[in-house]
MDAnalysis code that builds the backbone (N, CA, C; Angstrom):
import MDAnalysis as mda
import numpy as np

u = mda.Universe.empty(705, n_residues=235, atom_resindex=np.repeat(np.arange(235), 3), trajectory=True)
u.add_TopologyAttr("name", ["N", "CA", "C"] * 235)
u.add_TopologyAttr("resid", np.arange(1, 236))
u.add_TopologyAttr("resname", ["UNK", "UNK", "UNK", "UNK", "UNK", "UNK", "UNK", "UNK", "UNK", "UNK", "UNK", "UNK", "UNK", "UNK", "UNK", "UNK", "UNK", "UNK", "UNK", "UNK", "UNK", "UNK", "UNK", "UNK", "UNK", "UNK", "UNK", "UNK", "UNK", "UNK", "UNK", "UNK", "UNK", "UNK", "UNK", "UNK", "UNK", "UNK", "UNK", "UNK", "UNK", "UNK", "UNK", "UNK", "UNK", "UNK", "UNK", "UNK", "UNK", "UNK", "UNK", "UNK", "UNK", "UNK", "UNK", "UNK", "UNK", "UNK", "UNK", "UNK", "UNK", "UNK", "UNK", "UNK", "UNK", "UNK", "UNK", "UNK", "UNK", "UNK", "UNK", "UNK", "UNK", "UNK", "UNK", "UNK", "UNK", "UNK", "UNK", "UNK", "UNK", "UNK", "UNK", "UNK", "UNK", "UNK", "UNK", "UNK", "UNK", "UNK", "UNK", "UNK", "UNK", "UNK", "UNK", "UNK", "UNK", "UNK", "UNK", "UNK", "UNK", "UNK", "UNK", "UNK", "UNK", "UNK", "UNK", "UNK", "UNK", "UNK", "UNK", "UNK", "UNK", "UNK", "UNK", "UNK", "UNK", "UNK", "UNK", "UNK", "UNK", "UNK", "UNK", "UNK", "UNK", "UNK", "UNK", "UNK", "UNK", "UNK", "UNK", "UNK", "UNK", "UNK", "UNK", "UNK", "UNK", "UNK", "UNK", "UNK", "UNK", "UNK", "UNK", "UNK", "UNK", "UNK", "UNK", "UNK", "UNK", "UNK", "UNK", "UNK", "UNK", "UNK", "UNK", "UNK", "UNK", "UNK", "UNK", "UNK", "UNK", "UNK", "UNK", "UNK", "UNK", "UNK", "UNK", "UNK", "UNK", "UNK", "UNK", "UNK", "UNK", "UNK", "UNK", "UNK", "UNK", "UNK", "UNK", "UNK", "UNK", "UNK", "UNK", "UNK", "UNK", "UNK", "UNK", "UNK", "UNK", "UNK", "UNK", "UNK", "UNK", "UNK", "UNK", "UNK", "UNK", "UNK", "UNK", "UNK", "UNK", "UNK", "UNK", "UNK", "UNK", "UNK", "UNK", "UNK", "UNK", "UNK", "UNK", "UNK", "UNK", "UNK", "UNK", "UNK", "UNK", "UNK", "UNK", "UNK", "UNK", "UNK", "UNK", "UNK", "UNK", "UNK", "UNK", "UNK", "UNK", "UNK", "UNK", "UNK", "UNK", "UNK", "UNK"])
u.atoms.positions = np.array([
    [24.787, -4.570, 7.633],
    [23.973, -3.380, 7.821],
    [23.185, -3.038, 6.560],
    [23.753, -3.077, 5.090],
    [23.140, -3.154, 4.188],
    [21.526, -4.046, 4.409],
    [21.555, -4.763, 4.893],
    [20.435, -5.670, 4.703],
    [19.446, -5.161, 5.876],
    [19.748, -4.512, 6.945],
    [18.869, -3.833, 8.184],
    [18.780, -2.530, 7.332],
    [19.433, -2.233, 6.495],
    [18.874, -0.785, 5.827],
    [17.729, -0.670, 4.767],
    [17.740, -1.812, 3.830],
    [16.643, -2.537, 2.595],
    [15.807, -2.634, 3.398],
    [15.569, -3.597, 4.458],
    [14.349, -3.819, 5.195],
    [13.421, -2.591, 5.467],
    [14.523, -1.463, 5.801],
    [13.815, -0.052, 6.599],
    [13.473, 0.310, 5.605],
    [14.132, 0.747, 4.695],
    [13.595, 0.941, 3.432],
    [12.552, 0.765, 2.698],
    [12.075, -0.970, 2.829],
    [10.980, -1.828, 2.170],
    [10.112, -1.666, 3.052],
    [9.953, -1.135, 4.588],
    [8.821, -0.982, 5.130],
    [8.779, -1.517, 6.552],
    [9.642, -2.398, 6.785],
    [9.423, -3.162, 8.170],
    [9.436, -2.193, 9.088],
    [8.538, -2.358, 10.274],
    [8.934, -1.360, 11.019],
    [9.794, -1.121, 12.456],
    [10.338, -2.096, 12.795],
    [11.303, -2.559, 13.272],
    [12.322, -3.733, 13.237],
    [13.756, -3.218, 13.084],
    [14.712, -3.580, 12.935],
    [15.779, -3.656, 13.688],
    [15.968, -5.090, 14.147],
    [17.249, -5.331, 14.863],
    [18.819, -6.168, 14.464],
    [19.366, -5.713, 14.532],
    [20.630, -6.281, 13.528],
    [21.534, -6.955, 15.210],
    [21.664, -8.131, 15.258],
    [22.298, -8.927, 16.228],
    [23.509, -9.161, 15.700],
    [25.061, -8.947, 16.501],
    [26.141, -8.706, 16.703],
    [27.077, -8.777, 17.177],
    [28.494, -8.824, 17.198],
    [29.466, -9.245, 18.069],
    [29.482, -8.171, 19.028],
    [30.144, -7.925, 19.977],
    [29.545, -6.223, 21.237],
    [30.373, -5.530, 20.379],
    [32.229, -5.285, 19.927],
    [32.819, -4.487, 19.367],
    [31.915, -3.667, 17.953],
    [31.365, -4.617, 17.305],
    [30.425, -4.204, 16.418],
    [29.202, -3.086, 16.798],
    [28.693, -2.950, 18.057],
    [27.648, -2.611, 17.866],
    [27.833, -0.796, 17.690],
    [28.688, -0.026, 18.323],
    [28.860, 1.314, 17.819],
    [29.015, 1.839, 16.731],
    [30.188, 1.203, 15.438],
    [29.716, 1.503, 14.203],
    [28.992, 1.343, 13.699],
    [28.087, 0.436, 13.959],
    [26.688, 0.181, 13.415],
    [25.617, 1.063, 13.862],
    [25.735, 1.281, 14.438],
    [24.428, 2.368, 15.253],
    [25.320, 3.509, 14.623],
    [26.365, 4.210, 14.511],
    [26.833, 5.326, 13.493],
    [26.377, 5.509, 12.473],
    [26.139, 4.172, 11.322],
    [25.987, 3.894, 10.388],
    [24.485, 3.684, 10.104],
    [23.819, 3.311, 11.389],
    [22.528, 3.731, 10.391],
    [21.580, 3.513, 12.191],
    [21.282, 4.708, 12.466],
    [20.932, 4.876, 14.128],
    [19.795, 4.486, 14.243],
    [18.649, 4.242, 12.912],
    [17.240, 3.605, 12.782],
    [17.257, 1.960, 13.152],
    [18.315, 1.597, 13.338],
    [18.064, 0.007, 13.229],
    [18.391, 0.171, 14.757],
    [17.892, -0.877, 15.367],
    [18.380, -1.044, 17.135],
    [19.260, -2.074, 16.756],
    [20.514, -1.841, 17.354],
    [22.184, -3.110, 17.386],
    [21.853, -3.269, 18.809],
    [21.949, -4.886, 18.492],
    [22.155, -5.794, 20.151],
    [23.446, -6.765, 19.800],
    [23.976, -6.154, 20.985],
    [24.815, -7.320, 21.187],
    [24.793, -8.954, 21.456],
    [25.281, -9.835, 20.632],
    [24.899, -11.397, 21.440],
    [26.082, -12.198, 21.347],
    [26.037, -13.084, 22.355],
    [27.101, -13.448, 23.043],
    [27.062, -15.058, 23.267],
    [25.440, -15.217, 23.304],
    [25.583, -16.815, 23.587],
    [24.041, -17.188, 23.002],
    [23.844, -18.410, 23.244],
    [22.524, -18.837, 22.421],
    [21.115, -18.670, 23.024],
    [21.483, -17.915, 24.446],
    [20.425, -17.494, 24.998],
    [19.766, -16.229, 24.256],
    [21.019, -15.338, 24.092],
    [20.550, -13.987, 23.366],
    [20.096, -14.183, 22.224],
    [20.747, -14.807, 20.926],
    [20.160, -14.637, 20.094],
    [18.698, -15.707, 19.767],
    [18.115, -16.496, 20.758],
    [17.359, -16.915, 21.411],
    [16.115, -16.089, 21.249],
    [16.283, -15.664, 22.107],
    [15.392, -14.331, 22.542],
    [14.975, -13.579, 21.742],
    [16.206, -12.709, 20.970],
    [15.864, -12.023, 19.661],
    [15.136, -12.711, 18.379],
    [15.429, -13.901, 18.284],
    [14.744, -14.488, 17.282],
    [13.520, -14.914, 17.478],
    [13.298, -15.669, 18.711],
    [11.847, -15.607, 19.317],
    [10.982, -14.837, 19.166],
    [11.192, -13.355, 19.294],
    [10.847, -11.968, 19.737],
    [10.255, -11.538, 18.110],
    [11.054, -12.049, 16.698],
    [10.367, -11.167, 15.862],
    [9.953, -12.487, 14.970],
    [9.562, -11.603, 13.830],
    [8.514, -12.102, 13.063],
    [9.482, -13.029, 11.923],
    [10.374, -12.320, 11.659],
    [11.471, -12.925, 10.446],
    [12.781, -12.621, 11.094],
    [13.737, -13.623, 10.354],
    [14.924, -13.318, 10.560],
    [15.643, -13.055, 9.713],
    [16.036, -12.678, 9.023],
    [17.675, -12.435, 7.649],
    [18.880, -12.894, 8.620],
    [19.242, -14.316, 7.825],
    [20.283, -14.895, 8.239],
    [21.481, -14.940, 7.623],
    [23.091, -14.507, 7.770],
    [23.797, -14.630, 7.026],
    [24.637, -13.565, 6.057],
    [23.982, -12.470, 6.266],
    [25.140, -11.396, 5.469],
    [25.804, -10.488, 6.502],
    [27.044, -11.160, 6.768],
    [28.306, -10.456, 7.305],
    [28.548, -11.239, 8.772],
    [28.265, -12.190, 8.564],
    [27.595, -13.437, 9.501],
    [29.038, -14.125, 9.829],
    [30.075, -14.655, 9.262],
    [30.763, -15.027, 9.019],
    [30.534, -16.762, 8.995],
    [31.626, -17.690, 9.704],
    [31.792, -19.457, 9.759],
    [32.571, -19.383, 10.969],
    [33.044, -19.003, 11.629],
    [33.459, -18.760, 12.839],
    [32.798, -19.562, 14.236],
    [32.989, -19.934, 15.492],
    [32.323, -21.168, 16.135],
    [31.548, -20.220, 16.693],
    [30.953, -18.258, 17.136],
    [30.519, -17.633, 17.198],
    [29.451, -17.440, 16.158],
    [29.832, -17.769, 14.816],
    [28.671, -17.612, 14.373],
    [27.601, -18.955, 13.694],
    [28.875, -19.913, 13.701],
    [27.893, -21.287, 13.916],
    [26.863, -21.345, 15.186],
    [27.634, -20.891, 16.251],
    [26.282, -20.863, 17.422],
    [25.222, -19.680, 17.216],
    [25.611, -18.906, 16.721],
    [24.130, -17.982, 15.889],
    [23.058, -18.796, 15.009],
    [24.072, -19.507, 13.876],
    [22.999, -19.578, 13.104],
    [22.250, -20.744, 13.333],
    [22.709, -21.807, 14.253],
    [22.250, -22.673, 14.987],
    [21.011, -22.554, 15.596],
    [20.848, -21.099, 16.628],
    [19.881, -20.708, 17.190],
    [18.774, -20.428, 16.780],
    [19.282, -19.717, 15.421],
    [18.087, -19.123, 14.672],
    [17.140, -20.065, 14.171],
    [17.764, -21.375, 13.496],
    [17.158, -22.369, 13.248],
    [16.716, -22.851, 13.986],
    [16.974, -23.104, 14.714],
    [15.759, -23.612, 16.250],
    [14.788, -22.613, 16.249],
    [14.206, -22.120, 16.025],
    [13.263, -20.799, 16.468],
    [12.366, -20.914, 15.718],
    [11.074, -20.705, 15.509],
    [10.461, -20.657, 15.121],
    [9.838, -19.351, 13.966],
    [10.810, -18.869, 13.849],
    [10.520, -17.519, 13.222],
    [11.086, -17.974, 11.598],
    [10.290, -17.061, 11.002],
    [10.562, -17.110, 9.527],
    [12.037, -16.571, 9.392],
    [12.752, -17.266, 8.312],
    [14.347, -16.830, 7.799],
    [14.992, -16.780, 6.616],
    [14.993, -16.191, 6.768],
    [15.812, -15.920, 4.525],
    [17.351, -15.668, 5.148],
    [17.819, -16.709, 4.342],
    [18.981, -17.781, 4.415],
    [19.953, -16.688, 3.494],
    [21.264, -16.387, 3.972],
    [21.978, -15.544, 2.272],
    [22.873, -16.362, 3.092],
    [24.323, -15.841, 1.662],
    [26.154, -15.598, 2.170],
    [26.697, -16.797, 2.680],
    [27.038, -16.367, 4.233],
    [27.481, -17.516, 5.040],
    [26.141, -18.645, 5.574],
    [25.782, -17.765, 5.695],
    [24.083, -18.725, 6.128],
    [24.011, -19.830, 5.398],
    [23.905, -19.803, 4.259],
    [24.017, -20.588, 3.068],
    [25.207, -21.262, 2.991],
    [26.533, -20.712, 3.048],
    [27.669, -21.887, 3.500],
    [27.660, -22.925, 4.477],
    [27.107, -22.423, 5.516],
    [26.769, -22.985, 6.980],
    [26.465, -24.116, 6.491],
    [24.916, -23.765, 6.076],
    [23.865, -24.869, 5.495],
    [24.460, -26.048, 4.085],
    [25.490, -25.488, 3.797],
    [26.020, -26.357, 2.991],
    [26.910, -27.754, 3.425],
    [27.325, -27.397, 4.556],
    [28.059, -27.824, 5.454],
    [27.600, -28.710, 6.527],
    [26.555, -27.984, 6.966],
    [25.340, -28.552, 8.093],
    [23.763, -28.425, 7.325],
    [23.335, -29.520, 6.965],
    [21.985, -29.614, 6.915],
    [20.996, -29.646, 7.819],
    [20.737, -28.631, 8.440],
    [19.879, -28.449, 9.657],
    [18.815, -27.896, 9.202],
    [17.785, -29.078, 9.738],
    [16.284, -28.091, 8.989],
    [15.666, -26.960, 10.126],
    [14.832, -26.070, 9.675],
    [14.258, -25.393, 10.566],
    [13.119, -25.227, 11.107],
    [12.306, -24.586, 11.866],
    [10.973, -25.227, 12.584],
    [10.025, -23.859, 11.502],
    [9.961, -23.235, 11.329],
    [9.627, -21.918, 10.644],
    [9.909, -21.803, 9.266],
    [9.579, -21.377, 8.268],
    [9.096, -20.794, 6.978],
    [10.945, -20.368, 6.530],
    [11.122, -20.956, 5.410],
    [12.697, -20.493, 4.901],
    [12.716, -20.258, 3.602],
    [13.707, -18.874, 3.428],
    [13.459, -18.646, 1.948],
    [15.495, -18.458, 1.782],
    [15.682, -19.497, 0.840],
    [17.045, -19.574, 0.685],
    [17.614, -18.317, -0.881],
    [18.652, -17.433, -0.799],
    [18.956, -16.827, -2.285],
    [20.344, -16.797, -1.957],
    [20.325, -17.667, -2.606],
    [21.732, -18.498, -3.691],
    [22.210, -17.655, -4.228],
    [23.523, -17.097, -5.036],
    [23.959, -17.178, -6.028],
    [24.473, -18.320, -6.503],
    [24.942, -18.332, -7.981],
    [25.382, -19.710, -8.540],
    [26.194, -20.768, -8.235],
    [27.146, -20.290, -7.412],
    [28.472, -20.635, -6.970],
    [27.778, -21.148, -5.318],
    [26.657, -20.617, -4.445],
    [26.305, -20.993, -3.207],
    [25.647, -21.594, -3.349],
    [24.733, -21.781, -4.814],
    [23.935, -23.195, -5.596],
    [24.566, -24.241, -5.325],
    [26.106, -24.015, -5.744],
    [26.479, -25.572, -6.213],
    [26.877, -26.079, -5.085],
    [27.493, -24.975, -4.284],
    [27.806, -26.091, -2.985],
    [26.474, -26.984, -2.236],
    [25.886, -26.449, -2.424],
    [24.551, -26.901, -1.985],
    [24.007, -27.799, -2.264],
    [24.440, -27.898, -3.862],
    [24.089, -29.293, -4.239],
    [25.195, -30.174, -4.539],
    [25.990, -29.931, -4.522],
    [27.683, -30.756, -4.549],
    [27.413, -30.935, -6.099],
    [27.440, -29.888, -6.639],
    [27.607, -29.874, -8.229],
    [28.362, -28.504, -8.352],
    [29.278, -28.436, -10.022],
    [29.805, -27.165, -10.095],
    [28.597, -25.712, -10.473],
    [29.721, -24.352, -10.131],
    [28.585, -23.281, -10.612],
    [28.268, -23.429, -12.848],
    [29.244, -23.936, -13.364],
    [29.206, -24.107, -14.440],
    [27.755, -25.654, -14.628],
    [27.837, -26.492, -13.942],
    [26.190, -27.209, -13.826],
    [25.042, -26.224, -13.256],
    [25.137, -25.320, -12.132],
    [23.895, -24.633, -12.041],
    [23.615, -23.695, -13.288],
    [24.499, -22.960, -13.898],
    [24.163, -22.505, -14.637],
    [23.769, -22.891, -16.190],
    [23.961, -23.889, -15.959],
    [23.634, -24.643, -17.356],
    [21.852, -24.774, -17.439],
    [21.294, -25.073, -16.460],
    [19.903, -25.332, -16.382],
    [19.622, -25.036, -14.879],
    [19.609, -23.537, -14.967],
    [19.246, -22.429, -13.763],
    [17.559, -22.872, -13.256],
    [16.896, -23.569, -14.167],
    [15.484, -24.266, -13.422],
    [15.462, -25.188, -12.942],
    [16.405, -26.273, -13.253],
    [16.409, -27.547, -12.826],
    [16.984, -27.210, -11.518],
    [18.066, -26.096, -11.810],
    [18.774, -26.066, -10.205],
    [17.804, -25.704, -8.729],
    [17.302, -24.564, -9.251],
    [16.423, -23.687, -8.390],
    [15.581, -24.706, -7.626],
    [15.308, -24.966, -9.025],
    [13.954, -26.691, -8.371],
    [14.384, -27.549, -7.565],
    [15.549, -28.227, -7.533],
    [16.518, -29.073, -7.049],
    [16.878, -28.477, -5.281],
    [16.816, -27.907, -5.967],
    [17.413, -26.697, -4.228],
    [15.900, -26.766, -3.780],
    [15.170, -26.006, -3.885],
    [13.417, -25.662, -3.524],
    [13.294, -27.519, -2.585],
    [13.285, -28.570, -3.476],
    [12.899, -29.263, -2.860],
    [14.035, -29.859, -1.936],
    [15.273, -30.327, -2.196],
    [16.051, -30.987, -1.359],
    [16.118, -29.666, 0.544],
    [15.469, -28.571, 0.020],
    [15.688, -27.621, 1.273],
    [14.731, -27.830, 1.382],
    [13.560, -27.779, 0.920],
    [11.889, -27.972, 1.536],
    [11.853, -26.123, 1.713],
    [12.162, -25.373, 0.679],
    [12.588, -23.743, 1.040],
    [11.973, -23.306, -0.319],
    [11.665, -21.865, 0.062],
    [11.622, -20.895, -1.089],
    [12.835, -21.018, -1.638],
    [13.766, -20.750, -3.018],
    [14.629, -20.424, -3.649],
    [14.649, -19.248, -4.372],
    [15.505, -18.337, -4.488],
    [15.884, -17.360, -5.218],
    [17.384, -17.587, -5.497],
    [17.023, -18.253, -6.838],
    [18.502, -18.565, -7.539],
    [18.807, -17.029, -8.213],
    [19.588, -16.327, -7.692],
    [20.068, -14.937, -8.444],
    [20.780, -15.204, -9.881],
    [20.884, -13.744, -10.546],
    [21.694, -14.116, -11.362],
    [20.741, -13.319, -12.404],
    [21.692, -13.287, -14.096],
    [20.653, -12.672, -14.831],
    [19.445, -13.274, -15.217],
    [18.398, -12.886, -15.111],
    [16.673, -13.516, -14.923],
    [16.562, -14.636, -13.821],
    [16.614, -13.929, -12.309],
    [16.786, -14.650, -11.069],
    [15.763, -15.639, -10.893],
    [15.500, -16.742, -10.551],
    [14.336, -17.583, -10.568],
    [14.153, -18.059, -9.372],
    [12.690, -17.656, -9.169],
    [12.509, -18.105, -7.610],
    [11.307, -19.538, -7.830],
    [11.300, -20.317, -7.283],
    [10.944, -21.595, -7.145],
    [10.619, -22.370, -5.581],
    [9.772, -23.170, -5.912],
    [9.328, -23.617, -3.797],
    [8.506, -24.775, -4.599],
    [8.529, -26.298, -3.521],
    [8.498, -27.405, -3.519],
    [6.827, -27.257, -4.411],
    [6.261, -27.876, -5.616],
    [5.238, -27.886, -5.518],
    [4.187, -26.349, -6.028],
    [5.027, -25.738, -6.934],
    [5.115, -24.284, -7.234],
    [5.033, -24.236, -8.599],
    [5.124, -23.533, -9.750],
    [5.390, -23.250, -11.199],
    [6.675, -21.829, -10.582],
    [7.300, -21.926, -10.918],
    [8.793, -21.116, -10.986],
    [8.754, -19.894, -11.753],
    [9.083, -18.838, -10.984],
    [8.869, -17.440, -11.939],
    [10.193, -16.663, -11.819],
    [10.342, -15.802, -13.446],
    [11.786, -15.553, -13.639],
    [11.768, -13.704, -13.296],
    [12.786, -13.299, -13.154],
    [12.445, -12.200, -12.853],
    [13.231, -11.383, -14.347],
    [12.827, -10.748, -15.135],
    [13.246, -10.059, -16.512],
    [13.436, -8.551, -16.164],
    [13.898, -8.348, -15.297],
    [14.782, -6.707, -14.727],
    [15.961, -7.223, -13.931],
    [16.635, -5.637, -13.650],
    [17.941, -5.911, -13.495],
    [18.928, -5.798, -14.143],
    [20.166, -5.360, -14.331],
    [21.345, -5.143, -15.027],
    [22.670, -5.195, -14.401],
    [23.314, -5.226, -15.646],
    [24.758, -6.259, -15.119],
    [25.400, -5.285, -14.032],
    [25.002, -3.982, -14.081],
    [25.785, -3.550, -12.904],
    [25.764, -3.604, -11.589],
    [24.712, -4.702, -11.210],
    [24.152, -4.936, -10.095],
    [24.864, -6.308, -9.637],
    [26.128, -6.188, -10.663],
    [27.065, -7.696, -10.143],
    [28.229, -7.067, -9.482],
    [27.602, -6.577, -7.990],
    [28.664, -5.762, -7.235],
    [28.612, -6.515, -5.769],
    [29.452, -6.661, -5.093],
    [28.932, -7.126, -3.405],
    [28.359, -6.312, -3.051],
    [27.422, -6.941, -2.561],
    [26.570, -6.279, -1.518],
    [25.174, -6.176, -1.569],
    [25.062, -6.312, -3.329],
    [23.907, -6.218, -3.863],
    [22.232, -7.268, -3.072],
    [23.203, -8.681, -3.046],
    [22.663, -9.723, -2.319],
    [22.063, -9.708, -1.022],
    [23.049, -8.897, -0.161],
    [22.289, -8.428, 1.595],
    [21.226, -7.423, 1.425],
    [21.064, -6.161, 0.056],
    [19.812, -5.608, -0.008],
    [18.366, -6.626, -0.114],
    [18.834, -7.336, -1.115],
    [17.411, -8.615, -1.221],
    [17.217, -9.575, -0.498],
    [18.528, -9.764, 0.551],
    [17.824, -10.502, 2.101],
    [16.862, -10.015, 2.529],
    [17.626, -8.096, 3.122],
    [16.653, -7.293, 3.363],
    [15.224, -7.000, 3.131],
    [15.395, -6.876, 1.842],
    [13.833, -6.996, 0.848],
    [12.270, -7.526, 1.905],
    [13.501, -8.802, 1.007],
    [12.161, -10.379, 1.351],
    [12.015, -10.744, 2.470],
    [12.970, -10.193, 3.499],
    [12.283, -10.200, 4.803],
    [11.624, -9.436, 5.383],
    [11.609, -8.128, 5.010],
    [10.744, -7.316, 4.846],
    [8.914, -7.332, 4.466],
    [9.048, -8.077, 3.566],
    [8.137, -8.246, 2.361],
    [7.429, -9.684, 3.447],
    [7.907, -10.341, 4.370],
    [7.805, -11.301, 4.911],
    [6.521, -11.006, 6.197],
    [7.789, -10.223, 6.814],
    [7.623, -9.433, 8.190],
    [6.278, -8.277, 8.216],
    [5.979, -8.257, 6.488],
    [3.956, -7.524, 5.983],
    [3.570, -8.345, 5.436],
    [3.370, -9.701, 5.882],
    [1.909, -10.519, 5.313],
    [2.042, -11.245, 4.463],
    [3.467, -10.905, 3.637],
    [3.069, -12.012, 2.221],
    [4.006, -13.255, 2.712],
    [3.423, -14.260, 1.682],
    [3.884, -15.483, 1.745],
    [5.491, -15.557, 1.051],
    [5.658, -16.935, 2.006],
    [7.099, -16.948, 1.530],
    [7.550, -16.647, 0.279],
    [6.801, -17.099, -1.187],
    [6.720, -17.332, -2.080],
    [6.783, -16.033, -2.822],
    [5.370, -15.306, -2.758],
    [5.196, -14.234, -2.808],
    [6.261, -12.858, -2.689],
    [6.586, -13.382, -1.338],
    [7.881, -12.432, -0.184],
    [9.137, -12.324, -1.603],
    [9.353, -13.845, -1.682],
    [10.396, -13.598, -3.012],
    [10.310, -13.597, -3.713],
    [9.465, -13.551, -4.685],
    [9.005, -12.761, -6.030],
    [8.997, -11.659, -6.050],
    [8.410, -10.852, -5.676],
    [7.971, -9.817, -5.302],
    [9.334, -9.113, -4.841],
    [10.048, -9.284, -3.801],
    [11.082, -8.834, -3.147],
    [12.245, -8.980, -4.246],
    [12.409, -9.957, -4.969],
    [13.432, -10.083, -6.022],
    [13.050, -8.829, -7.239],
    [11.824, -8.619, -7.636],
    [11.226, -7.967, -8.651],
    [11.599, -6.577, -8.359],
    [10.920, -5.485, -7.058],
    [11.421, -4.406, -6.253],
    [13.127, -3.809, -6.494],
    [13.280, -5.483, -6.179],
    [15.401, -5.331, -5.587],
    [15.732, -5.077, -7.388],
    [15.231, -6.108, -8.128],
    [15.918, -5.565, -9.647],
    [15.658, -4.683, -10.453],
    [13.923, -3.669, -10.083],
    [13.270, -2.263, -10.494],
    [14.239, -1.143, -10.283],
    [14.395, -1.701, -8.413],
    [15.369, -0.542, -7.554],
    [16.902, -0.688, -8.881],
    [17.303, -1.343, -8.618],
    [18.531, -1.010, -9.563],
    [18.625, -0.791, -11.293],
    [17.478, -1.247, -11.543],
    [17.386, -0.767, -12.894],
    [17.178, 1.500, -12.847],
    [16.229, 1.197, -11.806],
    [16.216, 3.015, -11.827],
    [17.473, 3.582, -11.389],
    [18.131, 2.726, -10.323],
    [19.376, 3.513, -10.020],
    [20.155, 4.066, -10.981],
    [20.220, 2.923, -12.047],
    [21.393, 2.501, -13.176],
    [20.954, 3.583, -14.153],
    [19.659, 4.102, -13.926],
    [19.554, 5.649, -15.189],
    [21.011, 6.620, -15.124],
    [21.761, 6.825, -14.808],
    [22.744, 7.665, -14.336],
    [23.985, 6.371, -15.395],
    [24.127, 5.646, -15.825],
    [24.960, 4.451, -15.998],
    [25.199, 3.219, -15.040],
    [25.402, 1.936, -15.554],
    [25.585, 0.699, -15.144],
    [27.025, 1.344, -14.276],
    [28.156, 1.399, -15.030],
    [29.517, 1.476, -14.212],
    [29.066, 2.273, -12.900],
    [30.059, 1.374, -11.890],
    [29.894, 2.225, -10.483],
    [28.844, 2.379, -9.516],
    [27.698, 1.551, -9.820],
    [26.887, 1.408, -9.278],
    [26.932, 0.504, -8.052],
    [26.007, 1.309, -7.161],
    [26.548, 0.689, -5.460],
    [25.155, 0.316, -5.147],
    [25.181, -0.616, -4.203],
    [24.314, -1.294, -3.135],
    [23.061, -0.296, -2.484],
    [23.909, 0.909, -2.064],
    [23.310, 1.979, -1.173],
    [22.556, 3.064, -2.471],
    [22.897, 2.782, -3.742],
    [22.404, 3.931, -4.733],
    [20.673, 3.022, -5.212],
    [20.300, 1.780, -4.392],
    [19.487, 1.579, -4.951],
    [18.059, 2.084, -3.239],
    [19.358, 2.502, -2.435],
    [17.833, 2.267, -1.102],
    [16.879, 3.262, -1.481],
    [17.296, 4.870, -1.896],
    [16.173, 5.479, -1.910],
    [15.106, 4.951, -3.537],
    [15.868, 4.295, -4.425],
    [14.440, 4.178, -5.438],
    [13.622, 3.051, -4.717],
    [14.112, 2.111, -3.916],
    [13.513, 0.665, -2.933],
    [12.147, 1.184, -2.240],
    [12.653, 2.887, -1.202],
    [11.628, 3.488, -0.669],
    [10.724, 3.814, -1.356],
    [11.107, 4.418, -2.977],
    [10.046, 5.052, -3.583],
    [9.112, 3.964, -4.752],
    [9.701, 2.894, -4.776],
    [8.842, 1.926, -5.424],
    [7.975, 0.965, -4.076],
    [8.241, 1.454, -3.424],
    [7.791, 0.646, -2.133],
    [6.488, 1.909, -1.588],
    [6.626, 2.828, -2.195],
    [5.355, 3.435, -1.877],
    [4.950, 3.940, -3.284],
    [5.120, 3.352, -4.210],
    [4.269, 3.671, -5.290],
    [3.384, 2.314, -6.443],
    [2.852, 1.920, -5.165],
    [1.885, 0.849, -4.784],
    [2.710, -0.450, -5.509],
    [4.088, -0.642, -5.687],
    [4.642, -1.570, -5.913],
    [4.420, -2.903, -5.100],
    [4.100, -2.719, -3.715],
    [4.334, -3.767, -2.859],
    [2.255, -3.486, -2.012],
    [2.006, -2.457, -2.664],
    [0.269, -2.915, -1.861],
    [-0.697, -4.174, -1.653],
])
């Protein structure tokens, strides 16, 4: 839900968060702007993915044979998808390419599985990795982390220099799914989508963090997201 909330936040103007059925009432509690659908088989989430413009694949997604047949679907579809979490485990697991526009964000540790190297090698040379990933996925990359680097096959690689350590909390990651699919779902390019969407996501928490780094949450960055998102941050 974090990540259907960033999106609303960043501007999209409709949002559907697809779900197990027990799921769908706390979720609609939790944030009544997003429409929750239930899906059940690969027809539904079929449909839903067909139906929009982008997808955010993967935060709270689980590995489960329910949600392998999700993320299965999605990849068949033709719709744009920014890959997080399990999505990214999936894909570590199953190399399935997709028919539509993909923007993968890694952390270090979902780097390495990815490339069957340790997180202590991605982080050693965080460009070589990004790059490495960008092309063996044929994907946007957003390698997170401090000075996140986003990279795509055939690109010059840009670092992002905001952000602070208190933004090494869960959860942080499903806001910048949110973001860049957002950022997707209005016009900009994949590339763009995550630059841009990474830059926003680490502004938003640098303003949050005026108050102090300790204790800083996921949800303390949506309203500065809204207000850098209309103060021609993203025009």
């Amino acid at each position: 839900m974090l990540t259907a909330e960033a999106a609303l936040r960043s501007g999209a103007g409709l949002v559907q968060v697809a779900t197990r059925a027990e799921h769908v009432a706390p979720l609609l509690a939790r944030c009544p702007e997003a429409m929750v659908r239930s899906v059940q088989s690969d027809e539904d989430i079929a449909a839903l993915a067909d139906a929009a413009n982008v997808v955010a694949l993967g935060p709270g997604l689980g590995q489960d044979p329910w949600a392998q047949q999700l993320w299965r679907a999605v990849l068949a579809s033709d719709s744009a998808v920014v890959i997080d979490a399990d999505g990214l485990n999936l894909l570590a697991a199953n190399h399935v390419p997709t028919r539509g526009p993909r923007v993968l964000t890694p952390h270090p540790g979902e780097a390495g599985r990815l490339l069957g190297m340790s997180t202590r090698q991605v982080q050693q040379d965080r460009l070589a990795a990004a790059d490495a990933l960008a092309k063996r996925f044929d994907a946007v990359v957003v390698l997170k982390g401090a000075g996140s680097v986003i990279a795509a096959p055939h690109a010059v690689p840009r670092i992002i220099d905001a952000g602070n350590p208190g933004m090494a909390v869960g959860g942080m990651g499903d806001l910048l799914t949110g973001v860049i699919a957002a950022l997707l779902a209005q016009g900009w390019s994949p590339f763009d989508a995550a630059s841009l969407g990474a830059l926003l996501h680490a502004c938003a928490g640098d303003a949050a963090a005026r108050a102090g780094e300790r204790g800083l949450l996921p949800t303390d960055l949506l309203p500065e997201l809204r207000r850098l998102a209309n103060a021609g941050a993203i025009a």
